[in-house]
C-alpha angles and dihedrals in degrees: 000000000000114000080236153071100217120124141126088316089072089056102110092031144093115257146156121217129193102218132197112243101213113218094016127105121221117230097265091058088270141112110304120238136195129194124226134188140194153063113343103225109171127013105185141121105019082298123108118194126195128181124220130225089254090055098251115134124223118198109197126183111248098226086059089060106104092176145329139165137207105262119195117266123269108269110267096267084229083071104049101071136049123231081246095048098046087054095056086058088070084063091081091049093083107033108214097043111142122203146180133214123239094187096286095340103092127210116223121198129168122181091207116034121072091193114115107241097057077051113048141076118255097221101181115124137018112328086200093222095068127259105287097046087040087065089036083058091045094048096054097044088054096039089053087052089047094236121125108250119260132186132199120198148165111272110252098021132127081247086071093044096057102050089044090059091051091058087261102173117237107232110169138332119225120199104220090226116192145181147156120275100228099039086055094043090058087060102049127079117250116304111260100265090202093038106131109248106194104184113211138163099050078312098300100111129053143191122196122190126191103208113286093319111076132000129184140162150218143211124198109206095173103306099344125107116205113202113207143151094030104173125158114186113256107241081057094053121126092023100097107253094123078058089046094042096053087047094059086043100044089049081058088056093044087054091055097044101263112168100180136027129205144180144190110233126173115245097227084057099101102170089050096045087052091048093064104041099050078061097056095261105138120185121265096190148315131261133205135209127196141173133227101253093244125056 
């Protein structure tokens, strides 16, 4: 009789078997054992599969199984993370970027880079000094670095409301989009085997080029994949090299135990925002930036 009480009423859940390796032996001079997880999708036959997080399948034969459990599924990626912290995430994209707190508002300033999130102040949270001193914070910071104050908030917030009624001027509006590695890297073709991988950033950054045709690059910030600067030249577009490019992305992440991957798009990018979510990414929330009304 088995040590466990696994069988065909596991197929469709989450476990973690403990399997015999014939002909190994194990480091004390006995059998040798591995361990799998993952979703139990056929049991027949004398034969159980699993398939791991990374989509591979593993067929074991049941009379190697010495003993498993059911284990509770992973946490839906969109609950791990808070709308403040995801934000944060966005900090490691442009290397050199300086920043200030304002209690839990924080001030982003880059000396290079002209782009808005590297320049703009993350006001989600509680500033600590209350929401009118909190701008006027912003403004000055902004003012003494010659650069014209942007905010960026959560759509919908008092935050919003405050700048708007400062005369605070809407600029464009990003969907935080979001989605499990794995599950995305099912959907994808092959990554591209000759693509070009320059590693930058103390190997935390990428940037992968196919040839002349598409580029796009990555940021790993713990377990977390950013996805940015995805162009693909215009006489190669529609023919599935942004799908070929974040394969080939989303394996180095793999690589590097990413676990999730996200991505700003704007929300008037149609195609883009088509793009993701034919490949399982959903929308966490929605950011805001404005400017101060006068340069």
């Amino acid at each position: 009789m088995p040590a466990h009480l696994l069988g065909p009423h596991v197929v469709g859940k989450r476990i973690v078997i403990r399997r015999l390796v014939p002909g190994e032996t194990g480091p004390t001079g006995g059998p040798a054992f591995t361990d799998i997880l993952g979703v139990c999708t056929s049991w027949a036959d004398g034969v159980a599969v699993i398939e791991r997080e990374s989509g591979e399948q593993v067929s074991v034969p049941v009379a190697e199984i010495v003993s498993g459990k059911p284990v509770p599924p992973r946490p839906n990626v969109r609950l791990r993370i808070g709308v403040r912290e995801a934000e944060l995430l966005s900090a490691a994209i442009f290397p050199g970027t300086t920043s200030e707190p304002l209690g839990e508002w924080v001030l982003f300033d880059h000396e290079v880079s002209v782009r808005r999130r590297p320049n703009s102040a993350l006001a989600i949270g509680d500033s600590g000094i209350g929401l009118d001193a909190a701008i006027d914070r912003v403004e000055s910071y902004y003012r003494s670095r010659h650069k014209r104050p942007r905010v960026k908030i959560e759509v919908g917030s008092a935050v919003e409301e405050a700048v708007v009624a400062r005369g605070w001027v809407e600029d464009v509006t990003v969907g935080f989009q979001l989605a499990g590695l794995a599950a995305t890297r099912r959907i994808l073709p092959p990554p591209v085997e000759d693509a070009r991988v320059e590693v930058q950033a103390n190997d935390a950054q990428v940037l992968i080029t196919l040839g002349d045709t598409a580029r796009i690059m990555g940021t790993m910030e713990r377990d977390w994949l950013a996805i940015h600067d995805l162009e693909v030249a215009e006489p190669h577009r529609r023919q599935g090299l942004a799908s070929k490019a974040l394969a080939t992305l989303l394996e180095w992440g793999a690589e590097r135990g990413a676990r999730a991957a996200w991505l700003h798009v704007e929300t008037t990018n149609a195609p883009g925002l088509a793009l993701y979510e034919g490949l399982g990414f959903t929308e966490h929330h929605r950011c805001r930036y404005y400017a101060s009304p006068t340069p």
